[in-house]
N, C-alpha and C positions, 0 to 999 in steps of 0.2 A: 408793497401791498401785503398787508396781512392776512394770516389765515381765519377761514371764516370756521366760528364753532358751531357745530350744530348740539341742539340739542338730543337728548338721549333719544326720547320717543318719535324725534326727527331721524335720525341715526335706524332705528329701530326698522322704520315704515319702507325704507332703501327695500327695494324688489316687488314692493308688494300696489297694487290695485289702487289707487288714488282720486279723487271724483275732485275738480274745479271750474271755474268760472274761466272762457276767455276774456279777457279783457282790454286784449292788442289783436292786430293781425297784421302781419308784413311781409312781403315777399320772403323772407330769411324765417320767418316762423311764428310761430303763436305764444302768447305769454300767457300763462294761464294762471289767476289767483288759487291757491292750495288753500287760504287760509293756514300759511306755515309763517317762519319768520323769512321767506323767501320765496319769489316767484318761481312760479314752474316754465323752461321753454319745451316747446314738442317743435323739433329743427326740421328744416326743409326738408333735411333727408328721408325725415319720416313721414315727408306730407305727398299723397298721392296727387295727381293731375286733377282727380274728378272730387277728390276731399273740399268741403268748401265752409271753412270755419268763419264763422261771423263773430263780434261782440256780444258778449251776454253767454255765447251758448254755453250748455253743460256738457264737459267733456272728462273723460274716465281714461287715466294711462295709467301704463307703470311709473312707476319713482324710481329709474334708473339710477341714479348718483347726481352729487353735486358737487357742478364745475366751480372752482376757487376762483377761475380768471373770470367767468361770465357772473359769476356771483347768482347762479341759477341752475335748482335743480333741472335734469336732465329729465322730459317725460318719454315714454314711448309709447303711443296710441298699440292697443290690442291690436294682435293679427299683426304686429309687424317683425322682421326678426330685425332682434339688436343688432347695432351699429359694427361691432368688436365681431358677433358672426359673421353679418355679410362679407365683412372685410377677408375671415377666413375662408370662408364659399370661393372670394373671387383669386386669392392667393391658389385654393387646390386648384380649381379651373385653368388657369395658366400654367400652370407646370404641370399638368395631365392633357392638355391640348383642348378642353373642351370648350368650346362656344360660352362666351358672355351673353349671360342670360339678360335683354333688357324689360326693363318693367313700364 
């Protein structure tokens, strides 16, 4: 598999506030059209219980990164914390003894 090139101002836009169209919805997550050269996923991880995305809607994330293997930028819906923090939260938690926080 080859690497996928983005462009500059694709390149550019990585962290910042992004507005699309859903256009999927699947147990595993939402495909959202950016109008880039690459669809946007917002992953289950970041889908709450009571979140309830349809077709069509207008939806606003960040433009985390994009994955080579899924061939799709990474979104994060506002209000959530990135994927790479949680992971560090749940890392100090266990080696300081504290309670797993569940959501």
């Amino acid at each position: 598999m080859t690497n996928v090139e983005l462009s500059e101002a694709e390149t550019g836009r990585m962290g910042t506030l992004v507005e699309g169209e859903a256009i999927a919805v699947f147990p595993w997550g939402v495909i959202v059209d950016l109008g880039l050269s690459w669809v946007g996923l917002i992953d289950v991880l970041y889908i709450d219980d009571d979140d309830n995305y349809q077709v069509g809607d207008r939806v606003s994330c960040y433009l985390e990164c994009f994955d080579q293997q899924k061939r799709k930028f990474i979104l994060r819906p506002p209000g959530q914390v990135p994927l790479v923090e949680r992971l560090r939260r749940a890392r100090a938690r266990r080696t300081s003894g504290t309670p797993v926080e569940r959501r």
